[in-house]
C-alpha positions in Angstrom: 52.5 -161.5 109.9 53.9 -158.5 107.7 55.6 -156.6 109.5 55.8 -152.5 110.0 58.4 -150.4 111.1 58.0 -146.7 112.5 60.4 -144.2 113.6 60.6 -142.1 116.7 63.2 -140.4 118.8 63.6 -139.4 122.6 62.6 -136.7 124.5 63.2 -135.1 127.9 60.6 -132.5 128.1 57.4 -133.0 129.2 54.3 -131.6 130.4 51.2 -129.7 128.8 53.6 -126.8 127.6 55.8 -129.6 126.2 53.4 -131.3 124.1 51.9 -128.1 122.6 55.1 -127.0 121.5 55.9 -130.5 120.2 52.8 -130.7 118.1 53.8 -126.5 117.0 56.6 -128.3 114.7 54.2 -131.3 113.1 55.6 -133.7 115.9 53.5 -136.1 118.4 54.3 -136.8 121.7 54.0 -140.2 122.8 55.1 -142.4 125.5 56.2 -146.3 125.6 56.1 -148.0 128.6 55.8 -151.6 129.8 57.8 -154.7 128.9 60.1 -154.7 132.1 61.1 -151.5 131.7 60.7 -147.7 133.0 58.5 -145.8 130.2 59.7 -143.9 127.9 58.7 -140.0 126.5 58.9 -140.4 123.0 57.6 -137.8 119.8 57.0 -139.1 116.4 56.9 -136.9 113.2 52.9 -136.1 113.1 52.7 -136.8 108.8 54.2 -139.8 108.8 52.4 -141.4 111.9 49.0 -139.5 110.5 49.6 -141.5 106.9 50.2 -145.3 109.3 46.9 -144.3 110.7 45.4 -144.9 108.0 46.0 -148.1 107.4 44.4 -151.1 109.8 47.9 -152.7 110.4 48.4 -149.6 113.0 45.7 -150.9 115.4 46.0 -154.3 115.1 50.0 -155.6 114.8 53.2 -155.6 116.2 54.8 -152.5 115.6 58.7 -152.2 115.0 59.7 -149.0 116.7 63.0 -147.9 115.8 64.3 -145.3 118.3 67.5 -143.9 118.7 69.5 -146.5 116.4 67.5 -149.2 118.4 64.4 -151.3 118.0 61.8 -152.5 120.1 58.6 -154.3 119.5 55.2 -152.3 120.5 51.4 -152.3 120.6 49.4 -149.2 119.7 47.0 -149.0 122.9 45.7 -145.7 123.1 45.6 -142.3 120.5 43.6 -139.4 121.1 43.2 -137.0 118.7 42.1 -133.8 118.0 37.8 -133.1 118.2 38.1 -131.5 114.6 41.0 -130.9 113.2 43.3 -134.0 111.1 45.5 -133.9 114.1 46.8 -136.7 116.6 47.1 -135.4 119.9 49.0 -138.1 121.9 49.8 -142.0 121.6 50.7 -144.5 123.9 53.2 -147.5 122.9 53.4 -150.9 125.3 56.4 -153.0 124.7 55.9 -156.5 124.3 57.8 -159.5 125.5 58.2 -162.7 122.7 57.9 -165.3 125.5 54.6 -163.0 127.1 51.0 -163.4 125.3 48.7 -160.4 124.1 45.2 -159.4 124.4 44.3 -157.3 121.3 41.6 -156.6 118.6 41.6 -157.7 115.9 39.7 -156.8 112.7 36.8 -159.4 111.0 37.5 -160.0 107.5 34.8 -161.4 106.1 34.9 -162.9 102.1 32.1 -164.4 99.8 29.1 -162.9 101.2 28.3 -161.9 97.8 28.4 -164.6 96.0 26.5 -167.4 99.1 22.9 -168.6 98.6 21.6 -165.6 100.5 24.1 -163.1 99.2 22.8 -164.1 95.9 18.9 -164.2 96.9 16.3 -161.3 96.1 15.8 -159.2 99.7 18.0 -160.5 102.3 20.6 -158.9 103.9 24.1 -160.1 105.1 24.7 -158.1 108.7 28.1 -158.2 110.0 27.1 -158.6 114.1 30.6 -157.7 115.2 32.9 -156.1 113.2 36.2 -157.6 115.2 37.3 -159.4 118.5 39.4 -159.4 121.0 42.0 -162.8 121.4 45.1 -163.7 123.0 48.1 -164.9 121.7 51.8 -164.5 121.5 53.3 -161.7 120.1 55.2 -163.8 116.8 51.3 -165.1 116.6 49.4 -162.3 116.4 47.1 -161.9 113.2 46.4 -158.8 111.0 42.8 -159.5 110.7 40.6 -163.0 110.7 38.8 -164.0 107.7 35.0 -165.2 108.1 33.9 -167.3 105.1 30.6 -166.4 104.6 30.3 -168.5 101.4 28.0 -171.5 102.5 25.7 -168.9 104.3 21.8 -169.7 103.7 18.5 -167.6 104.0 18.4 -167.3 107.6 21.8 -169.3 108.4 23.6 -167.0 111.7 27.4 -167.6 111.7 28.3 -167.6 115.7 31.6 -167.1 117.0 31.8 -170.6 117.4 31.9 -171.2 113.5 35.2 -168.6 113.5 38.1 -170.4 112.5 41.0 -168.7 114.5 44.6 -169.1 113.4 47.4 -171.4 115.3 48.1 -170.2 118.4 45.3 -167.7 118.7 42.2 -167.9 120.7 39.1 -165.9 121.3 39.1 -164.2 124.8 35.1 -164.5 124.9 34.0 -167.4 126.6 31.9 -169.8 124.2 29.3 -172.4 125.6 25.7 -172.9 125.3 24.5 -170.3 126.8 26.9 -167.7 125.3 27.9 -167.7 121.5 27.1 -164.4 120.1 26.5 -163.8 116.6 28.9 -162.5 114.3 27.0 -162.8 110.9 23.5 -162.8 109.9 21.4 -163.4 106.7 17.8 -162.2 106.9 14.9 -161.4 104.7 14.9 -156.8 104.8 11.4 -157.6 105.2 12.2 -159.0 108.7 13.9 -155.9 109.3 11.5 -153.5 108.3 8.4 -155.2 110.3 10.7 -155.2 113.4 11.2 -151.6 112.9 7.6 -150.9 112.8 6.7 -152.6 115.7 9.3 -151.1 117.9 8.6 -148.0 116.4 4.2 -148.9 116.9 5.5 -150.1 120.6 7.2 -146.9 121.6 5.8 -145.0 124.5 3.9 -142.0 124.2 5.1 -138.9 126.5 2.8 -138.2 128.8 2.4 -134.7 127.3 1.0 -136.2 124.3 -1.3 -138.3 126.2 -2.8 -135.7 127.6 -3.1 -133.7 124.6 -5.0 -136.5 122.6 -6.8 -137.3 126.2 -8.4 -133.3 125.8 -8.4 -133.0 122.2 -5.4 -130.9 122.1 -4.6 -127.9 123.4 -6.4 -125.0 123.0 -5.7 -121.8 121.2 
């Protein structure tokens, strides 16, 4: 697990008021909280944290948060931001503990879609089903992302979570038996897809407005 280091400092106002003027000077408030410990107000430099965004590491790992000369290991678990603008409005940090296990999501990966027996064959398509999932492990455990080998996949093969090879120490939080093993991977003929489109689309309902319309020939002028 690589790991990645961002920098924040203290602060003792809050409030609305607080925040605006905070985010005035290209900061971000934030807070930390959890671990033991009372939470913390926190503001981060707004470019910096807006260029770790970026990257999928920043949802999905074990932060190192380096604040005031000290460092403390934290999960990303909420960020709003702003309805328009490139702007992060607010973040929350949890600490976490080495000895305590995580719940997180984690990104899909999948690899050699392209080059499977239905990857290569004329008019199928490879659907990703889920795109990542949630497991639980211990902190030193936790994965970046989790790679899905799509390279034995047939014409009309489905990969199910069940057929996910998870790392050491890390396991899906979805229960998996008989009755429940969603799929995460599909290779279909577009064909398929297309005639299921047309009959949901031939199955629809008809508003009752219309009904009546073609029931009376229309409506007059």
């Amino acid at each position: 697990m690589s790991e990645h280091t961002i920098t924040a400092t203290s602060r003792n106002d809050e409030g609305k008021g607080a925040s605006r003027r905070l985010r005035r000077h290209a900061l971000v408030p934030a807070v930390i909280y959890g671990g033991h410990a009372e939470p913390r107000s926190i503001q981060l430099e707004h470019e910096k944290t807006w260029v770790a965004s970026q990257n999928e590491w920043f949802y999905a790992s074990i932060l190192s948060l380096e604040l005031d000369g000290k460092t403390e290991r934290v999960l990303l678990r909420d960020m709003q931001r702003h309805p328009y603008k490139q702007q992060i409005m607010h973040i929350d940090f949890q600490r976490v503990s080495a000895n305590e296990a995580v719940r997180m999501n984690v990104p899909l990966h999948f690899i050699n879609g392209d080059t499977s027996p239905a990857g290569k064959a004329a008019d199928v398509a490879l659907t990703h089903e889920m795109n990542e999932i949630e497991v639980s492990c211990l902190p030193a455990d936790l994965p970046e992302f989790i790679e899905v080998d799509l390279g034995e996949m047939q014409v009309g093969d489905t990969v199910h979570l069940s057929d996910v090879k998870f790392p050491k120490g890390v396991e899906s939080t979805l229960k998996v038996d008989d009755e429940h093993n969603p799929a995460v991977a599909v290779a279909r003929f577009v064909k398929e897809e297309i005639e299921e489109e047309v009959i949901d689309a031939e199955g629809a309902e008809v508003p009752a407005s219309k009904q009546d319309d073609a029931a009376t020939g229309g409506s007059e002028a």
